[in-house]
C-alpha positions in Angstrom: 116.0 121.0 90.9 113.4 118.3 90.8 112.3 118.8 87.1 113.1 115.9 84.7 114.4 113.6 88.0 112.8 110.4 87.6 111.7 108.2 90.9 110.3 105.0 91.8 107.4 104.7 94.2 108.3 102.6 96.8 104.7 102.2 98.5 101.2 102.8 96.7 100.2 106.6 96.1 96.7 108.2 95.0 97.5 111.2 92.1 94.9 113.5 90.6 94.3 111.9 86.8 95.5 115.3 84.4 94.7 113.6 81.6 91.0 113.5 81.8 89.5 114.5 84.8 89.0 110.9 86.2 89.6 112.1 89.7 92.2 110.3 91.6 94.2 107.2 90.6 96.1 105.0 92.3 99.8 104.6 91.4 101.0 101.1 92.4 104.4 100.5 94.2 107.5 99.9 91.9 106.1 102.9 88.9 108.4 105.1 88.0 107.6 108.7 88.0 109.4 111.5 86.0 108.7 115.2 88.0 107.2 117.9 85.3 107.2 120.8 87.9 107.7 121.5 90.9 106.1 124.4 93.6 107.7 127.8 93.1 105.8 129.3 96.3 104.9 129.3 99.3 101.8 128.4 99.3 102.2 125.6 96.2 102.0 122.2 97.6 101.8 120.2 94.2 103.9 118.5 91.6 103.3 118.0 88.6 104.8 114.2 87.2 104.1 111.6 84.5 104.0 107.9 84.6 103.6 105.6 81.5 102.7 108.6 79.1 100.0 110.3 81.7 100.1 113.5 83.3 98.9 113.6 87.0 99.4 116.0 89.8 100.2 114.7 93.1 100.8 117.0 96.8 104.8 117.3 97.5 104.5 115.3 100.7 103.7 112.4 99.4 106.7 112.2 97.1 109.2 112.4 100.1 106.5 110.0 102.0 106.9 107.1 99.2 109.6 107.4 96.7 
């Protein structure tokens, strides 16, 4: 299971802001993520992570694309 892992992104990433409805922010290379959740279905192609105290939801394929 991905829950609780933490990563570091190893090249720039865009996640969707869960903390405010900001839209989409830009994690920088070198942040370290910790996964929330992870998709339980076919059809669910997001995680859920947090970085520095923020919740944000970013699509599956980009965590195996950059950390």
């Amino acid at each position: 299971m991905l829950t609780g892992k933490r990563f570091t992104v190893l090249d720039s990433i865009a996640v969707l802001d869960g903390t405010g409805g900001n839209g989409w922010v830009s994690l920088p290379a070198g942040t370290m993520i910790e996964i929330v959740s992870v998709p339980h279905g076919d059809g669910d192609l997001l995680i859920e992570l947090r970085w520095e105290g923020c919740l944000a939801t970013m699509f599956a394929g980009e965590l195996i694309r950059c950390a």
